[in-house]
Structures are given as C-alpha cells and as structure tokens.
ROSE-4610 file (N, C-alpha, C; in Angstrom, 1 decimal, always signed):
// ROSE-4610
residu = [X/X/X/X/X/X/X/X/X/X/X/X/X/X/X/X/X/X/X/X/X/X/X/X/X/X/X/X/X/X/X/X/X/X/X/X/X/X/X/X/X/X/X/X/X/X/X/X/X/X/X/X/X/X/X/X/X/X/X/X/X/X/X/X/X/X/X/X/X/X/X/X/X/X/X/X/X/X/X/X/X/X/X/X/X/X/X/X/X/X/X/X/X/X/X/X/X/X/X/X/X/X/X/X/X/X/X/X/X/X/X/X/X/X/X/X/X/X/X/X/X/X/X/X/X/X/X/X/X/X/X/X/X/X/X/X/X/X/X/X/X/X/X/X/X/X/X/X/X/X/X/X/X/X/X/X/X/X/X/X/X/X/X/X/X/X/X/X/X/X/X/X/X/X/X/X/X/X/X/X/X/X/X/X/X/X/X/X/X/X/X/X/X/X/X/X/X/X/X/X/X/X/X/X]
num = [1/1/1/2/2/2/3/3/3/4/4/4/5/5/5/6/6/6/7/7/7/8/8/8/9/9/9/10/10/10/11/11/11/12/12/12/13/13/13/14/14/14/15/15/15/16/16/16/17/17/17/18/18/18/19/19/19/20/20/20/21/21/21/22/22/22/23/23/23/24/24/24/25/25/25/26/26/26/27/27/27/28/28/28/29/29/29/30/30/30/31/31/31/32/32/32/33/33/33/34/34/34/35/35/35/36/36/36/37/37/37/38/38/38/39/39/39/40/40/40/41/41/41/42/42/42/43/43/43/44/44/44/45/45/45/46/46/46/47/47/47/48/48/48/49/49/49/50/50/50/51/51/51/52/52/52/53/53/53/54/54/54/55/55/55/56/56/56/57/57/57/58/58/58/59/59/59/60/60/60/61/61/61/62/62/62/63/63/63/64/64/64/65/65/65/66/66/66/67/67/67/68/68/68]
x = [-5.4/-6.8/-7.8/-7.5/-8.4/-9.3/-10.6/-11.7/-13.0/-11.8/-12.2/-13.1/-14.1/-14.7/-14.9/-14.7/-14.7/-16.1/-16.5/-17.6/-17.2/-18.0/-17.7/-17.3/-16.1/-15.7/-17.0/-16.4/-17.7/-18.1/-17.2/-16.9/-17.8/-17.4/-18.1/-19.2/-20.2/-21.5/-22.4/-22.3/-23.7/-22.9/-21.2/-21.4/-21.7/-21.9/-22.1/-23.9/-24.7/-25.6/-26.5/-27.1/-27.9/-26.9/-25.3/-24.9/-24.4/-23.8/-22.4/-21.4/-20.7/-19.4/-17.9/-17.1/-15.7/-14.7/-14.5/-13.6/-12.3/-11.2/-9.6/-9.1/-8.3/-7.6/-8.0/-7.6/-7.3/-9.2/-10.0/-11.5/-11.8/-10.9/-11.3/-12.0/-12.8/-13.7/-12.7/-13.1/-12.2/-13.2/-14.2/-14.9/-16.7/-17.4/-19.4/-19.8/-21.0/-22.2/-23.8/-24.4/-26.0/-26.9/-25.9/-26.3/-25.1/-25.4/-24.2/-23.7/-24.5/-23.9/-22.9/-23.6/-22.4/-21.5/-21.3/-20.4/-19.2/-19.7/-19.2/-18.3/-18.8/-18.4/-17.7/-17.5/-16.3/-15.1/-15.5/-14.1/-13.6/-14.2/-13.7/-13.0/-13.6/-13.0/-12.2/-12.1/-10.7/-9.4/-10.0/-9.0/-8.5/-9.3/-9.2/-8.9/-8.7/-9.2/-9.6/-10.5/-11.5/-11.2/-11.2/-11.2/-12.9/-13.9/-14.8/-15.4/-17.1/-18.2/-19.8/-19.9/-21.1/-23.0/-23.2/-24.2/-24.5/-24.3/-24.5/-26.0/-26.3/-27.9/-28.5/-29.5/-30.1/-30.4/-31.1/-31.3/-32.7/-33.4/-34.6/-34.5/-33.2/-33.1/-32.6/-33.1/-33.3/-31.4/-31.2/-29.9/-30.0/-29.3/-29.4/-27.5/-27.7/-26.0/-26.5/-25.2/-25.7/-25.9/-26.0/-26.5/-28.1/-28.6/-30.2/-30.6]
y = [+108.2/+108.3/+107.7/+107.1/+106.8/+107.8/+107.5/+107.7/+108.4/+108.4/+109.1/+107.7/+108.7/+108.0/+108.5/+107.1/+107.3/+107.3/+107.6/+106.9/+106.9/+105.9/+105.7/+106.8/+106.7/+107.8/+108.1/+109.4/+109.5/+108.7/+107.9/+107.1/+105.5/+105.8/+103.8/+103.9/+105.2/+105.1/+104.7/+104.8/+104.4/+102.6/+102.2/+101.0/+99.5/+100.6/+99.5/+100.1/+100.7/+101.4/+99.9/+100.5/+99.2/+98.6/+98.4/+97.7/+97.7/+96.8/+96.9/+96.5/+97.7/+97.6/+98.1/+97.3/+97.7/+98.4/+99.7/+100.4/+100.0/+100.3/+100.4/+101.5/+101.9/+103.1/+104.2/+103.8/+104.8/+105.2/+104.6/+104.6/+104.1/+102.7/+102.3/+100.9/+100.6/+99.6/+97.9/+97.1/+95.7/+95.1/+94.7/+93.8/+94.5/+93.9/+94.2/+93.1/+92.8/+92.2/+93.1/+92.2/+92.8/+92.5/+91.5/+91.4/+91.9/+92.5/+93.0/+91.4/+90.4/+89.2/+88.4/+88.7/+87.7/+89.0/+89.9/+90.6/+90.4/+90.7/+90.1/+88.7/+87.8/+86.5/+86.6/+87.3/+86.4/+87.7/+88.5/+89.5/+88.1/+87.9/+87.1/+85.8/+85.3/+84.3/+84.5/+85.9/+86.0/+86.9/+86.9/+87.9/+88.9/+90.1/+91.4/+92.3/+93.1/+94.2/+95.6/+95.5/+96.9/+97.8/+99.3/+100.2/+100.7/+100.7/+101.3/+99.8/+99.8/+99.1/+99.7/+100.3/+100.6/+100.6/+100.7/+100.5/+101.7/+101.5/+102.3/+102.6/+103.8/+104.1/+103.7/+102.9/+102.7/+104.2/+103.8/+105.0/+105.8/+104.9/+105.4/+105.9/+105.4/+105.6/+107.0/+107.6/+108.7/+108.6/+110.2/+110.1/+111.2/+110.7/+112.0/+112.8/+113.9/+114.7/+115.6/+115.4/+116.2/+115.9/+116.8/+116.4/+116.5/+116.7/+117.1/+118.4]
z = [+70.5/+69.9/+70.8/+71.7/+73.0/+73.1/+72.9/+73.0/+72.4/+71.0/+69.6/+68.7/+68.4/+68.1/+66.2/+65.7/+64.4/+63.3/+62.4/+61.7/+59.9/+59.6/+58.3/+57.1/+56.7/+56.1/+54.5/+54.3/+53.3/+51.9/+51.6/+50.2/+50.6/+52.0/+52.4/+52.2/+52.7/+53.5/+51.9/+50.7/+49.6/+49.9/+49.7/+49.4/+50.7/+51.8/+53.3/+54.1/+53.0/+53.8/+54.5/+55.4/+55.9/+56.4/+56.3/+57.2/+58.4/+59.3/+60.4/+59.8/+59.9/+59.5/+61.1/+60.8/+61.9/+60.9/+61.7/+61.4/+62.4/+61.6/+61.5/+62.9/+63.0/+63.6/+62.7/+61.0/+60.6/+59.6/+60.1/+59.9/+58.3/+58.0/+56.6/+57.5/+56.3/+56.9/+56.5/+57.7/+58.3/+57.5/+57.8/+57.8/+58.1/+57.3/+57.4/+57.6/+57.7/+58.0/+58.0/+57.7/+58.1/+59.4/+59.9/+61.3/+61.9/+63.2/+64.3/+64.8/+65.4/+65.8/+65.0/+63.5/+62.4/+62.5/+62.6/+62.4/+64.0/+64.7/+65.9/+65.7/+65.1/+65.3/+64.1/+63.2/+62.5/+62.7/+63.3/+64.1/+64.9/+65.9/+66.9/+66.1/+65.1/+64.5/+63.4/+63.1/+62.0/+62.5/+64.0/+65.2/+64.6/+63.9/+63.3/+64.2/+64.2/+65.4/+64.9/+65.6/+65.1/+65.9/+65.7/+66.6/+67.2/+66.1/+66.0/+64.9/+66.1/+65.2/+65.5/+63.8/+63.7/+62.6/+62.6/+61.6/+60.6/+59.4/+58.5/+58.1/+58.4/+58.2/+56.7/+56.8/+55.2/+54.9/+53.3/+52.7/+53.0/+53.9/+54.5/+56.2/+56.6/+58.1/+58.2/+59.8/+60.2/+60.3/+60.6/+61.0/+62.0/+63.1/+64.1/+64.4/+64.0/+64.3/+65.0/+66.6/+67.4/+68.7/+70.0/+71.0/+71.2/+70.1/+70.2/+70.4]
C-alpha cells in the first residue's frame, strides 16, 4: 500500500469534522485532535502508528477533489 493515500472513510467525516484525525492501514480513525501538534504529540507519546494524518473539513470548509 505504499504510497496510497487514504482519507476518512464516509461514517467518520460528520463525527471528526473540523478535526485531525490518524488513520490505520486499514483507514479507521487511531486517534483526533483539533490541533495537528496535540495530535502529533500524543501519537508520539502513546507510540500508535498511523498510516495517514489528516484534517477533516468543517462544515463550512471548502473542499477541493481533484487535480483542479
């Protein structure tokens, strides 16, 4: 799966919107935060491993699919 890139399956996105969340291998969510840094640091400090970390668009944010 090297270099596949995952994104929040369709069931997470109403209950992690607005946040950063780390996805799995298998693209279930590890671990969120609303900051990327606290999210960062308690990966590092609960030695998780994430395949994929990303931000879940609020309900007001743009979303872009696509190469433009």
């Amino acid at each position: 799966m090297s270099g596949m890139v995952r994104l929040v399956k369709a069931e997470f996105v109403e209950r992690f919107r607005g946040r950063w969340v780390a996805l799995d291998d298998a693209g279930d969510v590890v671990a969120d935060a609303e900051a990327l840094a606290t999210l960062l640091d308690r990966l590092e400090s609960t030695r998780v491993r994430a395949h994929t970390v990303q931000r879940v668009p609020g309900a007001d944010n743009p979303m872009f699919v696509g190469l433009g």
